[in-house]
ROVEXFI-483466 format. One record per residue: residue number from 1; x, y, z of N, C-alpha, C in turn. Coordinates in nm, 3 decimals, padded with zeros to 5 digits, always signed. Atoms other than C-alpha are relative to their C-alpha. Example, Ala and Ser with C-alpha at 12.3 -4.5 7.8 and 13.67 -1.06 7.14 Angstrom:
ROVEXFI-483466
TORBA   firo       n.u       n.v       n.w      ca.u      ca.v      ca.w       c.u       c.v       c.w
TORBA      1   +00.089   -00.119   +00.000   +01.230   -00.450   +00.780   +00.090   +00.120   +00.000
TORBA      2   -00.082   -00.119   -00.006   +01.367   -00.106   +00.714   -00.077   +00.109   +00.073
END
This chain:
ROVEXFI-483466
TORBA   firo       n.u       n.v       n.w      ca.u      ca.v      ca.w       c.u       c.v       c.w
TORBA      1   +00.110   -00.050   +00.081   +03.761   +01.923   -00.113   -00.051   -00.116   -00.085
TORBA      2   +00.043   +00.093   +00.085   +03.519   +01.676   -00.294   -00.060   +00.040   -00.077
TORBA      3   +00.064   -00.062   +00.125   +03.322   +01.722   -00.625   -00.115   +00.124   +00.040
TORBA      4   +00.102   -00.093   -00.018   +03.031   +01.885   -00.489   +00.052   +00.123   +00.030
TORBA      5   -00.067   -00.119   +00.005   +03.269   +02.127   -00.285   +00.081   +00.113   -00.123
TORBA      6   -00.035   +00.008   +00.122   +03.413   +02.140   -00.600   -00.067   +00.126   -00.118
TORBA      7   +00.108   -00.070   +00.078   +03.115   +02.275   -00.805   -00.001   +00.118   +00.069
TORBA      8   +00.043   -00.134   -00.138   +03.016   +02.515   -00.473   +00.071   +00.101   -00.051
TORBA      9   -00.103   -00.096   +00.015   +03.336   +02.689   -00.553   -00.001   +00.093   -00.145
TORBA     10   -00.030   -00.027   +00.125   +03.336   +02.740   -00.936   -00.126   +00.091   -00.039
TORBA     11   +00.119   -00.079   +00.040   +02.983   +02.842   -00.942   +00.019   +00.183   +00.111
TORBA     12   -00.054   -00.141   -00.107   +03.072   +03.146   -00.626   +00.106   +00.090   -00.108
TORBA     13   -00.097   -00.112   -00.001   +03.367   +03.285   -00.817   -00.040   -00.029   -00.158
TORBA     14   +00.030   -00.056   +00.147   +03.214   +03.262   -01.193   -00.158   +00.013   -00.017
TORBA     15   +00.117   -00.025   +00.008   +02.883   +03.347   -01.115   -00.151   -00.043   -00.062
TORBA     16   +00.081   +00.114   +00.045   +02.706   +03.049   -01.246   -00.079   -00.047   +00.093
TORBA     17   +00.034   +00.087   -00.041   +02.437   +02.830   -01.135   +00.077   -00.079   +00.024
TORBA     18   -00.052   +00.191   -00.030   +02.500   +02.519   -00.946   +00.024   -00.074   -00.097
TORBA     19   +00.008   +00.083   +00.086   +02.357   +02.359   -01.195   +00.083   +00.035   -00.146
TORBA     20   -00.095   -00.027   +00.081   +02.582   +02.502   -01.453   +00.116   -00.014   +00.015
TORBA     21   -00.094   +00.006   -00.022   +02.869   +02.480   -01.277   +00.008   -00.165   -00.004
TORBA     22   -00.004   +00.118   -00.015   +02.838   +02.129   -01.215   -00.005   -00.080   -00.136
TORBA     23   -00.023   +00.037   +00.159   +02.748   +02.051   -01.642   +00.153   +00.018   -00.022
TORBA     24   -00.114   -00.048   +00.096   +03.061   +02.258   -01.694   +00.115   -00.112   +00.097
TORBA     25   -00.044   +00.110   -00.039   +03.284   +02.026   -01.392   +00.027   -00.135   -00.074
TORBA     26   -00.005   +00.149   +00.002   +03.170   +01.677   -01.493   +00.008   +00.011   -00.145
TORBA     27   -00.033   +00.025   +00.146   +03.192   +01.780   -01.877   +00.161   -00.028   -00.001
TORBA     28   -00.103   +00.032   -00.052   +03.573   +01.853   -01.782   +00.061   -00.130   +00.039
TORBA     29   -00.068   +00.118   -00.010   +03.629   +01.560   -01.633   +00.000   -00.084   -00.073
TORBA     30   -00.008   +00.051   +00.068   +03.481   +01.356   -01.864   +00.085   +00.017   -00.180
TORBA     31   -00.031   -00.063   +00.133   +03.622   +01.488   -02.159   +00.195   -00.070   +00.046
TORBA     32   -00.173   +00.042   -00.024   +03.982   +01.384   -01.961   -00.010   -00.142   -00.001
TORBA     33   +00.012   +00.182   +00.003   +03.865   +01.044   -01.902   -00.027   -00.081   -00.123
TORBA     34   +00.071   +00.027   +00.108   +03.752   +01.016   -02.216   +00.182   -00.015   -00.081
TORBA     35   -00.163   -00.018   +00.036   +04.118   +01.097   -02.355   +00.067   -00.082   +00.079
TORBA     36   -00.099   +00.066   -00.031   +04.302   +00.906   -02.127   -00.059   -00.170   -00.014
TORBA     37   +00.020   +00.118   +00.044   +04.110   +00.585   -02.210   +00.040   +00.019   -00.165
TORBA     38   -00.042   +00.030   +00.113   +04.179   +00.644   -02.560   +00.184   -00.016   +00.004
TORBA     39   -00.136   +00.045   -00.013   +04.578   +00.616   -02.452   +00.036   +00.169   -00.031
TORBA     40   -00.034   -00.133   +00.057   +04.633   +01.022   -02.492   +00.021   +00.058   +00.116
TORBA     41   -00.021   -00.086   -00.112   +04.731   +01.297   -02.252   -00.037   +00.107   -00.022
TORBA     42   +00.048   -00.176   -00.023   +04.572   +01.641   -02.131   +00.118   +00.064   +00.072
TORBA     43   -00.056   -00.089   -00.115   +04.798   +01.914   -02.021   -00.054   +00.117   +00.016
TORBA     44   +00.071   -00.127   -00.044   +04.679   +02.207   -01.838   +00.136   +00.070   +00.055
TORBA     45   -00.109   -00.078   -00.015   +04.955   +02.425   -01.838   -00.029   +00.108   +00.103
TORBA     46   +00.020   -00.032   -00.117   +05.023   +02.568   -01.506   -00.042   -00.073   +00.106
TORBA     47   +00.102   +00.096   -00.109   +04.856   +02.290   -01.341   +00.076   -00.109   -00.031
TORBA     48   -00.048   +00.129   +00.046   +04.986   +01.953   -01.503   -00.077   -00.089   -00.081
TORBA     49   +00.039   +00.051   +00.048   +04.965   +01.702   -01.654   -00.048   -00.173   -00.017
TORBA     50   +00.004   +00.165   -00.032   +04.764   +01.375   -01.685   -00.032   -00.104   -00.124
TORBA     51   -00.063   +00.124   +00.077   +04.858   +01.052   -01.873   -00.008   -00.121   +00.014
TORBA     52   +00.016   +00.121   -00.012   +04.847   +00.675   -01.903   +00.147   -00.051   +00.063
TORBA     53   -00.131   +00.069   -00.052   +05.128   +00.502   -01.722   -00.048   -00.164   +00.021
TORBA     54   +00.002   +00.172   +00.062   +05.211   +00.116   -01.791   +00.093   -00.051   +00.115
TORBA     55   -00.065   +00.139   -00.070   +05.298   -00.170   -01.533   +00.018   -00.101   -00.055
TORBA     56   -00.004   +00.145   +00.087   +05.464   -00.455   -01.632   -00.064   -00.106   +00.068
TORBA     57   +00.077   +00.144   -00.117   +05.369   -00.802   -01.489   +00.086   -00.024   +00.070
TORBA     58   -00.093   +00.044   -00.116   +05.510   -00.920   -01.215   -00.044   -00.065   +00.106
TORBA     59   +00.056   +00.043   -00.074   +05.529   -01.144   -00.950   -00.069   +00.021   +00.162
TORBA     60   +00.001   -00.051   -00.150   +05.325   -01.126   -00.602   -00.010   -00.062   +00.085
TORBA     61   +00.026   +00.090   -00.106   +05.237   -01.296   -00.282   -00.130   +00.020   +00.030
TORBA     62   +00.103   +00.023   -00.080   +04.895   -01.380   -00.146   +00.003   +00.038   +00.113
TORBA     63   -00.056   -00.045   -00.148   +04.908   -01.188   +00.219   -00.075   -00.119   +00.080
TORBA     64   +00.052   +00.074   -00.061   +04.672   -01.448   +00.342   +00.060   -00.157   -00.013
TORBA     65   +00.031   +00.159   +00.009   +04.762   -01.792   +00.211   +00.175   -00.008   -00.023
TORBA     66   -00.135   -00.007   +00.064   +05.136   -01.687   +00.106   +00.030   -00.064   -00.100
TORBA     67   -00.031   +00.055   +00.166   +05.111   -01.825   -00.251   +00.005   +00.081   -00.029
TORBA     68   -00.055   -00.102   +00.100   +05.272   -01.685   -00.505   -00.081   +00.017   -00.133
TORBA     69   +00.059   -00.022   +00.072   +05.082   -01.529   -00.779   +00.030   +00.072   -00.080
TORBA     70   -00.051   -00.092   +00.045   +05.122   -01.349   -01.075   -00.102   +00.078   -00.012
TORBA     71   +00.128   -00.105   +00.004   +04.970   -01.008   -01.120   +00.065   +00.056   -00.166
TORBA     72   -00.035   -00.002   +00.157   +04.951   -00.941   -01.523   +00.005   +00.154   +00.011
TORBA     73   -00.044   -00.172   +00.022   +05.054   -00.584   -01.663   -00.134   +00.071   -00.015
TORBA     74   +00.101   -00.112   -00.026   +04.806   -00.300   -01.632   +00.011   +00.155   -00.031
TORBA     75   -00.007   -00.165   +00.002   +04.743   +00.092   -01.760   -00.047   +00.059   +00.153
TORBA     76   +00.116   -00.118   -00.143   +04.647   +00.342   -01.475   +00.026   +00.099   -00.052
TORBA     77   -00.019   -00.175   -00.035   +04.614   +00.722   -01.473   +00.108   +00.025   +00.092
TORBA     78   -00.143   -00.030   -00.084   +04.915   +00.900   -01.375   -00.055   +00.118   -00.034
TORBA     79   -00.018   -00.135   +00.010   +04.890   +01.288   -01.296   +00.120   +00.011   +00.054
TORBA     80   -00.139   -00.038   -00.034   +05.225   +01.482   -01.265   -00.016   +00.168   -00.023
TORBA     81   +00.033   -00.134   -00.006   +05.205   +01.834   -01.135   +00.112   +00.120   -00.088
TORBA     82   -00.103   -00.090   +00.058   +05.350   +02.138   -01.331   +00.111   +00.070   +00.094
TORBA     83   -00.117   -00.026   -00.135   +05.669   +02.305   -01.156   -00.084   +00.085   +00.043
TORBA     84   +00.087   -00.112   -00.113   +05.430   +02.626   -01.082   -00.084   -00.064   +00.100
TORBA     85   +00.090   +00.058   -00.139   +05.171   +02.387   -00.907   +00.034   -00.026   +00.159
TORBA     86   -00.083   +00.063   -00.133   +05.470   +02.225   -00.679   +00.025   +00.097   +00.078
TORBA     87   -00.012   -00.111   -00.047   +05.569   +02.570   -00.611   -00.089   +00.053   +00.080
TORBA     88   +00.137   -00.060   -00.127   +05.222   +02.716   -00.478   +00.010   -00.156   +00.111
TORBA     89   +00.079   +00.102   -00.134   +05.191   +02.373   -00.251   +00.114   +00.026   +00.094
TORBA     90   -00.112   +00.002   -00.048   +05.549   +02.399   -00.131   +00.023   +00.123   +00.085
TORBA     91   -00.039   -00.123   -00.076   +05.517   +02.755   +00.023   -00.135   +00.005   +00.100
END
């Protein structure tokens, strides 16, 4: 499923416009992205939860030239599903 499918869906089963459904979507998301650049976490209880997770530095290899390089530490987005979520995928 991709965003648009996404919207399709939300607007069918809450009886919204597209175009409403799709404000209310990308507000959502942004509103998480928005939080997880500030270094914070959303949980959606029942669903999970998503968070900043930290790499340290470390060293790597070049696949082409086989020099060694370092790759410096980095945040990413980490989601981690609630146990009910694992549950519905698992059956």
């Amino acid at each position: 499923m991709n965003k648009s499918e996404l919207v399709e869906s939300v607007a069918k089963k809450t009886g919204l416009s597209r175009r409403e459904a799709t404000v209310g979507v990308e507000t959502a998301l942004a509103i998480i992205s928005k939080e997880l650049k500030k270094g914070g976490k959303v949980t959606l209880t029942g669903f999970g939860t998503f968070d900043v997770g930290k790499r340290r530095a470390r060293a790597g290899v070049n696949p082409r030239t086989g020099e060694k390089i370092k790759i410096s530490a980095t945040k990413m987005p980490r989601f981690r599903p609630s146990r009910s979520l694992k549950g519905d995928v698992r059956k």
